[in-house]
C-alpha positions as CSV (number, residue, x, y, z in Angstrom):
1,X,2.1,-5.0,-24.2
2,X,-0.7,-7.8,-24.4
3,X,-1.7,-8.8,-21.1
4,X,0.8,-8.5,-18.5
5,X,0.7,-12.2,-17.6
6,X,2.6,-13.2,-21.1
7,X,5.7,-12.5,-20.5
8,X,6.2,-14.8,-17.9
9,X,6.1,-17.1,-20.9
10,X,8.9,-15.3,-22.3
11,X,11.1,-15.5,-18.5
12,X,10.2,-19.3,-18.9
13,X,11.6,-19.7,-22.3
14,X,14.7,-17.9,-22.4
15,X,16.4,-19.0,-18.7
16,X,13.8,-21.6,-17.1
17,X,16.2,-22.3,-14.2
18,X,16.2,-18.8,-13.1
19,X,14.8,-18.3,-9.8
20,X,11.5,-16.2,-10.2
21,X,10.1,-16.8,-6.3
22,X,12.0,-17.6,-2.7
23,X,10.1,-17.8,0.0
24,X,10.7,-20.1,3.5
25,X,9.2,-23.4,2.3
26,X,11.5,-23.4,-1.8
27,X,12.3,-22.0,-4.8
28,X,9.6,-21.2,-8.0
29,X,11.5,-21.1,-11.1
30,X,10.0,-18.9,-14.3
31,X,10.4,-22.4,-15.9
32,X,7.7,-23.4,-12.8
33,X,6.0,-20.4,-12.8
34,X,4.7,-19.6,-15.8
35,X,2.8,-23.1,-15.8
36,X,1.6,-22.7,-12.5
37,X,0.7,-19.0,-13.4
38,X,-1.3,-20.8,-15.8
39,X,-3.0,-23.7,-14.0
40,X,-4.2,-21.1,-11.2
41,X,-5.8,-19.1,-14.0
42,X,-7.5,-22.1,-15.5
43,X,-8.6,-23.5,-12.0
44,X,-10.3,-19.8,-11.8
45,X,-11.6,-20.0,-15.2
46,X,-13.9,-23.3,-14.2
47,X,-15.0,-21.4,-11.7
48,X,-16.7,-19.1,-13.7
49,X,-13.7,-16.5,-13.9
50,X,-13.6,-14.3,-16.5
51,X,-12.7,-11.0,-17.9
52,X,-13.5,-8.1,-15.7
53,X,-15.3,-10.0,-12.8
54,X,-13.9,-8.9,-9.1
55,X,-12.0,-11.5,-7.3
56,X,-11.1,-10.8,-3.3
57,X,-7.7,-11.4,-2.4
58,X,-7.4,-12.2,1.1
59,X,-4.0,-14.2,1.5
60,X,-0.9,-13.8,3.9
61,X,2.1,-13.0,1.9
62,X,2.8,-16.3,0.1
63,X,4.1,-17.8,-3.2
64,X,0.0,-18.5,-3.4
65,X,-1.0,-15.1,-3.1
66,X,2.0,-13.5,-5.5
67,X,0.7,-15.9,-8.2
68,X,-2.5,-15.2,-7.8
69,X,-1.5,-11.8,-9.2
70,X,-0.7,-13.1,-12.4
71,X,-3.6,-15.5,-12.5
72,X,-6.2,-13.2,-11.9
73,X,-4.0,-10.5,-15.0
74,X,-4.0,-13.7,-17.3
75,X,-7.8,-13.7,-17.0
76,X,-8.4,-10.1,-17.4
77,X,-10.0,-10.3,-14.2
78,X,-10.1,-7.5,-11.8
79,X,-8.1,-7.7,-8.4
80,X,-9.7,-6.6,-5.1
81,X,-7.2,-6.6,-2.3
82,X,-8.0,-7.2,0.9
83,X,-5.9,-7.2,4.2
84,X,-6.5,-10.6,5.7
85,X,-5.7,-9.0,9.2
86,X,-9.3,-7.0,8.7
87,X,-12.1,-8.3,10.8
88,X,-15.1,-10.4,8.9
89,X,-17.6,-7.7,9.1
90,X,-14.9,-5.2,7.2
91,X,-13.6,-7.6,4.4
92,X,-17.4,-8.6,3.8
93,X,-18.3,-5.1,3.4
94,X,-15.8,-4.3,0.5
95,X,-16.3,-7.6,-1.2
96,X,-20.2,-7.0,-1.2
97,X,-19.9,-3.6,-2.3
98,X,-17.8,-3.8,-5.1
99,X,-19.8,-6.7,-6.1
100,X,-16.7,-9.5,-6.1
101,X,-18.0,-13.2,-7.9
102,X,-15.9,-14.7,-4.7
103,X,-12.9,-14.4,-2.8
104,X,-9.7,-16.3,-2.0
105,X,-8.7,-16.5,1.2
106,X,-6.6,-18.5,3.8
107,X,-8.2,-22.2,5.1
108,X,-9.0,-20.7,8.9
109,X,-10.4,-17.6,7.8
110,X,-14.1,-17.0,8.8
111,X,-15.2,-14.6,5.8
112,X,-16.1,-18.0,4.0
113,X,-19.5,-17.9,6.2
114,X,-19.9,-14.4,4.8
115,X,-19.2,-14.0,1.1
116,X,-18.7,-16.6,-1.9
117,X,-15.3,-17.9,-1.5
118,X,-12.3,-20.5,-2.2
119,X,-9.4,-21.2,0.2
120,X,-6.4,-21.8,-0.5
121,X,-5.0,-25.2,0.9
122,X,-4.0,-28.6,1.0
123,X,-7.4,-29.1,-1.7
124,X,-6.6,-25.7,-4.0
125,X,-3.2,-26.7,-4.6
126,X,-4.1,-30.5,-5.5
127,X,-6.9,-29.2,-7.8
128,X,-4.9,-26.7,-9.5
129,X,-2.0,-29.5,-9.7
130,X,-4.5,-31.2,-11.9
131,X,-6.1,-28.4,-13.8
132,X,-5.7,-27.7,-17.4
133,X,-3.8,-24.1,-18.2
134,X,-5.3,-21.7,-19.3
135,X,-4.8,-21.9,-23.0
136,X,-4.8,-18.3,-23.8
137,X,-4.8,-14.9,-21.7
138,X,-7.2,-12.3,-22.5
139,X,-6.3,-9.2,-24.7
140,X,-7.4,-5.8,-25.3
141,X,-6.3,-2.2,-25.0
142,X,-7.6,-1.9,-21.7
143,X,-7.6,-4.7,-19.8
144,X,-9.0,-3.8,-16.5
145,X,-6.5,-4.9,-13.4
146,X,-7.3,-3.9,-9.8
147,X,-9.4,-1.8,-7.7
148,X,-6.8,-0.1,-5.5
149,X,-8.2,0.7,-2.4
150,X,-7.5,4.1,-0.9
151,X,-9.6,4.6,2.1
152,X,-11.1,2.8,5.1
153,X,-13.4,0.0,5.2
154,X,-16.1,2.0,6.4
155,X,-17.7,4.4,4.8
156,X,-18.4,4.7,1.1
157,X,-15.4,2.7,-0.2
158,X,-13.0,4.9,-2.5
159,X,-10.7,2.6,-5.0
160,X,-9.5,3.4,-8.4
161,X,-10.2,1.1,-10.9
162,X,-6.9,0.8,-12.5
163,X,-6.2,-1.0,-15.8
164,X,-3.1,-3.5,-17.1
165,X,-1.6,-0.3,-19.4
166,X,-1.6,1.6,-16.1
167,X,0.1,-1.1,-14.1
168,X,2.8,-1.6,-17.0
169,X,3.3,2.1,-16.7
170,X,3.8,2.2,-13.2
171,X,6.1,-0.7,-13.5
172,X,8.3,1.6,-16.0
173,X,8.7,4.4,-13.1
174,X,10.5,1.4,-11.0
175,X,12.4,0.4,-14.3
176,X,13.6,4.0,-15.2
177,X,13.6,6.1,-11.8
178,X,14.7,2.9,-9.9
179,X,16.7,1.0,-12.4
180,X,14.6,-2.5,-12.0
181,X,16.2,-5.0,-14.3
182,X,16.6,-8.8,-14.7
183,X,19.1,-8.6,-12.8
184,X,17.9,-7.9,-9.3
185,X,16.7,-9.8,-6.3
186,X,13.9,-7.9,-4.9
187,X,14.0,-8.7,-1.3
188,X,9.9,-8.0,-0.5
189,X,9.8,-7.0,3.3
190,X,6.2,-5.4,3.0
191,X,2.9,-7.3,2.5
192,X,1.6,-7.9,-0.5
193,X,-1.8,-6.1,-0.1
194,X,-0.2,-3.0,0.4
195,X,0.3,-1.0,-2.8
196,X,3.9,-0.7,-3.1
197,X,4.7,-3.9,-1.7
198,X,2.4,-5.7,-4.5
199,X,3.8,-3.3,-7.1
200,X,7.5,-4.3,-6.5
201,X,7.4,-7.6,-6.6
202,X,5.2,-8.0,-9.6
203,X,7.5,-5.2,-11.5
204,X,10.6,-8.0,-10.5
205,X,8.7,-11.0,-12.2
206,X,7.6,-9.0,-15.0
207,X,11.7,-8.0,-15.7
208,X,12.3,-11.7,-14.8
209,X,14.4,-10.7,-11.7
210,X,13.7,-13.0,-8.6
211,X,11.5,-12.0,-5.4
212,X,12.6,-12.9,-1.8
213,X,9.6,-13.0,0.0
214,X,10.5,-11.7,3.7
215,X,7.2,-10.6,4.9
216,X,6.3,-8.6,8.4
217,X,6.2,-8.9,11.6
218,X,9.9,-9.8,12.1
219,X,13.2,-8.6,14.4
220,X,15.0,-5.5,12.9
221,X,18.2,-8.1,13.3
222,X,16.7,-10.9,11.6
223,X,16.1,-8.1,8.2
224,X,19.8,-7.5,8.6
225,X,20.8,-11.1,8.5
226,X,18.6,-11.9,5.3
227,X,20.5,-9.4,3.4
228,X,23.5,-10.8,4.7
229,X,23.0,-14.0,4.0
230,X,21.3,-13.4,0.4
231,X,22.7,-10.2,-1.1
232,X,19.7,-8.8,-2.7
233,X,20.1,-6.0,-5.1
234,X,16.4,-3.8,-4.0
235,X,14.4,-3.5,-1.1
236,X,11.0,-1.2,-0.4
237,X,10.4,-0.1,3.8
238,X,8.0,2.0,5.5
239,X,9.6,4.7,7.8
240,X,8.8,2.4,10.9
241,X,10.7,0.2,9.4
242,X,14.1,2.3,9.2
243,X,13.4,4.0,12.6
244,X,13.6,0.4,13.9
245,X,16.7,-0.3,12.1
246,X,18.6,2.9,13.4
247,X,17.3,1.9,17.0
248,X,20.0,-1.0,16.3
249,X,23.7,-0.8,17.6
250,X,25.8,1.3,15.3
251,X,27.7,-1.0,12.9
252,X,31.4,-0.8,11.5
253,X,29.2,0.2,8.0
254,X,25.7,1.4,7.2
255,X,23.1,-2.1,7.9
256,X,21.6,-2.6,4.6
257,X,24.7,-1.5,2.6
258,X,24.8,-4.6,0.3
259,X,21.4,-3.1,-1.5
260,X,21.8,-1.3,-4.7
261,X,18.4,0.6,-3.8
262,X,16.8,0.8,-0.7
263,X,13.4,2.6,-1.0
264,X,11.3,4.2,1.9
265,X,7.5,4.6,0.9
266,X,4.3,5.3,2.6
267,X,4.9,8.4,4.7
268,X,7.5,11.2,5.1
269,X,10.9,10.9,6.2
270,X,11.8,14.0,8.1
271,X,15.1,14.8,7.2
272,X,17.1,14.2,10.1
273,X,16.0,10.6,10.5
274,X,16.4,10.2,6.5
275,X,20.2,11.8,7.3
276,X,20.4,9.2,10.2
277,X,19.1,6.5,7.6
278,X,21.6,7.4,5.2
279,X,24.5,7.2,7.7
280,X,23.4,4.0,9.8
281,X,21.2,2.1,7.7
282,X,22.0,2.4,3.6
283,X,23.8,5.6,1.6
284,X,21.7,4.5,-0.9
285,X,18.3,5.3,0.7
286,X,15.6,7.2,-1.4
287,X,12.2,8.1,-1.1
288,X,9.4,7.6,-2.8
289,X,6.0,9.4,-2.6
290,X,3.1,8.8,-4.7
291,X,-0.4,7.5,-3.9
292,X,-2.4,4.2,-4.5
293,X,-4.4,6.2,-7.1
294,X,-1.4,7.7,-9.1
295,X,1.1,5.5,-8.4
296,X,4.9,6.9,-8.2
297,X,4.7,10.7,-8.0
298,X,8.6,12.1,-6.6
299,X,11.7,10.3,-5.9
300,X,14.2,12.2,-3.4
301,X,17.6,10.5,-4.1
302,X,20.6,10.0,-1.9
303,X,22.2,13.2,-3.5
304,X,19.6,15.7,-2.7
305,X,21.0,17.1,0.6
306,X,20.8,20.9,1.6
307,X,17.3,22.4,1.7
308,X,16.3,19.5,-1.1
309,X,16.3,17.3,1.8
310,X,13.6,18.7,3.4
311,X,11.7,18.1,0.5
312,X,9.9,14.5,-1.4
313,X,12.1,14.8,-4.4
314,X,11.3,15.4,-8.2
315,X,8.6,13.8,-10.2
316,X,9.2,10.6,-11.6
317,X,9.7,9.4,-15.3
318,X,6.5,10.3,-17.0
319,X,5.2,12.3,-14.3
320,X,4.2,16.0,-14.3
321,X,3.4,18.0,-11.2
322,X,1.3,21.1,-10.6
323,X,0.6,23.1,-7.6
324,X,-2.4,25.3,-8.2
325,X,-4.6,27.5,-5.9
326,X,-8.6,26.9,-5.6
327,X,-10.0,27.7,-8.9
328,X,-7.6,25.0,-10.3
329,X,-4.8,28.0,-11.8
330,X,-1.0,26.9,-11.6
331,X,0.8,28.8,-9.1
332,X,4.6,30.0,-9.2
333,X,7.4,28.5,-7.8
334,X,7.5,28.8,-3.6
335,X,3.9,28.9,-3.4
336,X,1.9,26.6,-1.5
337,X,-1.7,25.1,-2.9
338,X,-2.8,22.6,-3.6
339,X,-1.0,19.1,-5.2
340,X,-2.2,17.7,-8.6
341,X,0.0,15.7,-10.9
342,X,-1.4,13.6,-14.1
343,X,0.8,10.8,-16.0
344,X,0.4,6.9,-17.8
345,X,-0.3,5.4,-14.7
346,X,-2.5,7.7,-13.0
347,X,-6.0,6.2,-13.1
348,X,-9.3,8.0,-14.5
349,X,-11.4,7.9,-11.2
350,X,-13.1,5.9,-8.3
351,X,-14.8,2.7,-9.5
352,X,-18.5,3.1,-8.6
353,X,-17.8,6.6,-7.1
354,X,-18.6,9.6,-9.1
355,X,-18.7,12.1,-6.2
356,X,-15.4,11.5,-5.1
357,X,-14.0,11.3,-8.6
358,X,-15.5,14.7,-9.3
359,X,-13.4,15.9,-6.7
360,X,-10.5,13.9,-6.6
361,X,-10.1,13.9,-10.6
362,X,-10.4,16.9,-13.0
363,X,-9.2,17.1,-16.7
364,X,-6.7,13.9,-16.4
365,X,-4.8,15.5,-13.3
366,X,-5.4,13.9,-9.7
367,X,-5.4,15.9,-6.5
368,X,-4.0,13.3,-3.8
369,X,-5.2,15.7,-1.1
370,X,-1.7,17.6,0.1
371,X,-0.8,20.8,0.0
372,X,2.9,21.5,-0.9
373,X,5.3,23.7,-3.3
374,X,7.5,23.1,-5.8
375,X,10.8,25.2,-5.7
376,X,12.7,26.4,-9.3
377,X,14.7,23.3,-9.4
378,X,11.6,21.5,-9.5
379,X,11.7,19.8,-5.9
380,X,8.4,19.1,-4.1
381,X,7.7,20.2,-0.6
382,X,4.8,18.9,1.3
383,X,2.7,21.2,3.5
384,X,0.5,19.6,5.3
385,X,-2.5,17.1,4.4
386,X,-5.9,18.9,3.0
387,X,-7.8,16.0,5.2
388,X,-7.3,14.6,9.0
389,X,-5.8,11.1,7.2
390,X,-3.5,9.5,9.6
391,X,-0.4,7.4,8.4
392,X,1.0,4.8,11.3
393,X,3.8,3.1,9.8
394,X,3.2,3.5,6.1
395,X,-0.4,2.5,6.7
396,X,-3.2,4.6,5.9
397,X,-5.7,5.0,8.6
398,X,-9.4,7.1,8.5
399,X,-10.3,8.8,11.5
400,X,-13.9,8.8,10.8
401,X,-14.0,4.4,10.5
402,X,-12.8,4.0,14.1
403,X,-15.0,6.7,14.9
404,X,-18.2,5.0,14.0
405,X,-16.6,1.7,15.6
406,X,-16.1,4.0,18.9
407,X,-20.0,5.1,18.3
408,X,-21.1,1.7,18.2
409,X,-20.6,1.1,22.1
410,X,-24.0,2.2,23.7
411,X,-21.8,3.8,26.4
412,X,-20.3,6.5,24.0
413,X,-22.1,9.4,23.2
414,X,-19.5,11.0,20.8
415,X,-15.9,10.7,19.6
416,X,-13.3,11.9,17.7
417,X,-9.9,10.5,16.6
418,X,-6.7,12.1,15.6
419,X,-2.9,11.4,14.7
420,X,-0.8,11.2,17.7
421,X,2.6,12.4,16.5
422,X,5.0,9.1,17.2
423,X,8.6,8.4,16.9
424,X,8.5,4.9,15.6
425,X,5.5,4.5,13.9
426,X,5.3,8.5,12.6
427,X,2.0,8.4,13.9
428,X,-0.7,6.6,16.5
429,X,-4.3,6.8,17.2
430,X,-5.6,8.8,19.7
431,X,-9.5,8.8,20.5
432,X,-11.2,11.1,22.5
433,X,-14.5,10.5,24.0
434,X,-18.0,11.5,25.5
435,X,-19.1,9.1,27.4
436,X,-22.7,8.6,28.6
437,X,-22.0,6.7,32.0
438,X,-18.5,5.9,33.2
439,X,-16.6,3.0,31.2
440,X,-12.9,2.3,31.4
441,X,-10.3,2.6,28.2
442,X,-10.0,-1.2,28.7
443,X,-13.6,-1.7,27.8
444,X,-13.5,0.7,24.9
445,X,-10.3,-0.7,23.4
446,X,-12.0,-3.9,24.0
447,X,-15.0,-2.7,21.8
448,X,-12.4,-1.7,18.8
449,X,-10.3,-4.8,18.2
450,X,-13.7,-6.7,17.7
451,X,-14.6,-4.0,15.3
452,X,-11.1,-2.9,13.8
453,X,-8.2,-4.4,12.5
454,X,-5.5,-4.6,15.4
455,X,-3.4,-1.0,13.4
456,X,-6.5,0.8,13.8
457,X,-7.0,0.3,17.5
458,X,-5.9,3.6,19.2
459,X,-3.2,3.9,21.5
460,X,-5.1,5.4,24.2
461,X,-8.4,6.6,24.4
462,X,-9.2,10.1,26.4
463,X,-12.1,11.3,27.9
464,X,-13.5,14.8,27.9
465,X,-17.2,16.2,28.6
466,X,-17.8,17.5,25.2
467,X,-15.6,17.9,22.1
468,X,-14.9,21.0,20.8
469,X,-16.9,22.3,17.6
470,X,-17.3,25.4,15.1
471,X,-20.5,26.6,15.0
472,X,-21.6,24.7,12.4
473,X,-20.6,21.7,14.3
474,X,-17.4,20.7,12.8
475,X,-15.1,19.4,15.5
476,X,-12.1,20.9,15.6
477,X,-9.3,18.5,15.8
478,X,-6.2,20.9,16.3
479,X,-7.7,21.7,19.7
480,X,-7.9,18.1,20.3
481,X,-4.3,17.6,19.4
482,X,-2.7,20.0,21.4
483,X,-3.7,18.3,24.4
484,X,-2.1,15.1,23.5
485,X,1.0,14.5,25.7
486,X,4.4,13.7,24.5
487,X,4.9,9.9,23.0
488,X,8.6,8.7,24.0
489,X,8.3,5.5,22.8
């Protein structure tokens, strides 16, 4: 491998017609996109572009933003994702602090007046239309790629700075565990700023496969329909996503059927939804748990029933998996510690974070935080999460960022925020609060979606006279989670 935009020559050369990108407004063929891969790139380049400065992506889910992708690999640039639903104050924050040279973003979005920026519109396109291609990507061992962000926007920001090679290795787990080939038609339901949703579709353009781009919010109906209508081949969901699905009307066969692989990522499937899933929605459902930092880690496949259900599968091509106790020692079979697991795409550490590297990264294994077992035919169980992370719908949310939002109101004197166990959305935000004169939950939920993006906003907010603490001031958040009532809906 050279750089991983050069192949894209290669897709162009050998079947130029092939279609390479489908979204609602046409078709990109790799006889189009490799050019345009290519203009972008240059456009970039006299801009001052170049190998291993941070670009900002900040784009809905678009042909624009997929390219992008490429353009940025071509220059041996390094990618910095950034959901374009975040609020100004928390895109400016991770641009500034990982130091990006500027950031693309949509025509209507405000973080121009805050960071060094380009949007992309009517004017990009027309000046990249007319821009000369790059004339030759950048090389080298280790190209640098992406920061991929693993916490929240507040906060010291945690990302791992992960290279091309690791990418390319990540992209062989989808080829080998997943069977990607040229053949597919990656139907991308999930936005591209999210890790696996970005991974997929750039995995089907580097095999030369074509991407449907079908991105969030839509009807559970409408998903159906697009496979209908299209036949694609692969498709990646979040839990929420399924649940919605099997809220549908039972069908004469399973919803998404036509799929070859239907993935769910992001957060567990327990295993009588994932039975309900494989019934209702596609018997050819797996899952697939990993982290941003790691990539893939364990794939549980359609076969695995019995107690194997219950568990996230076996590691991945490449992929080796270690439970171990405190002082870093393996530990047998049925034991629970703590996870670690080391492989080709597994990055070296934070960018810019040496603290949390130290802890998160020792001796080329990564410790994603989890506690689990492995059984003796090598299935992983998870046991519970070592931190208070809370996943709503495949999306990672930190406690601790909507709890400095929550602080910021002059009426709050403390607060704490924990997972509310959901039936859609696996999880939802629950705040509780001490507050210094009376306020209403309107006023405080108010207060977050100016400070939060609209996921992190909790889903009701609960007032008590104190919070209850350790005494060395820890709060202590099972207390505060047995008092949450039932969610139903």
């Amino acid at each position: 491998m050279r750089n991983l935009a050069d192949i894209l020559g290669n897709h162009a050369r050998r079947r130029p017609n092939h279609p390479a990108v489908i979204s609602d407004i046409g078709t990109v063929t790799y006889g189009e996109l490799d050019p345009l891969v290519r203009r972008v790139a240059g456009h970039l380049e006299r801009h001052g572009i170049g190998r291993g400065d941070v670009v900002g992506l900040c784009l809905s889910d678009s042909v624009d933003h997929l390219v992008a992708h490429y353009a940025l690999a071509a220059l041996g640039a390094i990618i910095l994702p950034l959901d374009w639903r975040w609020t100004v104050a928390e895109k400016a924050r991770i641009a500034r602090f990982f130091e990006a040279r500027l950031t693309l973003h949509e025509a209507d979005d405000p973080i121009a007046e805050a960071v060094p920026g380009l949007a992309v519109d009517a004017d990009w396109r027309a000046h990249v239309a007319a821009a000369r291609p790059l004339e030759a990507t950048a090389q080298g061992a280790d190209l640098p790629f992406l920061i991929s962000l693993s916490s929240g926007t507040t906060g010291k920001p945690k990302g791992p700075l992960i290279s091309q090679t690791h990418q390319f290795n990540r992209f062989m787990i989808y080829i080998v565990s997943l069977g990607f080939s040229e053949q597919d038609l990656h139907l991308g339901v999930l936005p591209l700023y999210f890790g696996g949703g970005r991974g997929f579709a750039m995995c089907a353009l580097y095999c030369g496969a074509t991407v449907r781009l079908f991105p969030p919010p839509f009807a559970p109906a409408a998903l159906v329909a697009e496979v209908e209508r299209l036949r694609p081949t692969i498709t990646l969901l979040v839990p929420t996503m399924l649940r919605r699905l099997l809220a549908l009307p039972a069908a004469e066969r399973p919803l998404l059927d036509r799929l070859r692989v239907v993935a769910s990522t992001g957060a567990v499937l327990h295993a009588d939804e994932r039975e309900a899933a494989l019934r209702r929605v596609s018997r050819r459902l797996v899952n697939f748990y990993g982290s941003t930092e790691g990539g893939g880690l364990s794939l549980l496949r359609p076969e695995h029933r019995g107690p194997a259900a219950r568990s996230v599968g076996r590691p991945v091509f490449g992929t080796d998996v270690e439970i171990v106790d405190d002082a870093d020692r393996p530990l047998p079979p049925g034991e629970i510690g703590r996870i670690r697991y080391c492989g080709p795409g597994v990055a070296p550490g934070f960018h810019r974070n040496p603290d949390a590297s130290a802890e998160a990264f020792k001796q080329g294994w990564f410790y994603p935080g989890d506690l689990g077992r492995l059984d003796a035919e090598g299935f992983l169980y998870l046991a519970g999460r070592a931190k208070d992370m809370i996943i709503r719908g495949g999306v990672n949310i930190y406690p601790e960022e909507i709890e400095q939002a929550l602080c910021l109101m002059d009426d709050v004197a403390d607060a704490a925020v924990v997972g509310w166990p959901a039936p859609e959305r696996g999880e939802e935000v629950a705040a509780f609060v001490v507050a210094r004169v009376p306020v209403d939950e309107g006023a405080l939920l108010r207060h977050c979606r100016a400070h939060l993006a609209p996921y992190k906003v909790p889903k009701a907010v609960f007032f008590v006279d104190e919070l209850p603490r350790s005494s060395i001031g820890k709060v202590r958040k099972t207390e505060l989670a047995a008092k949450l009532p039932k969610l139903t809906s």
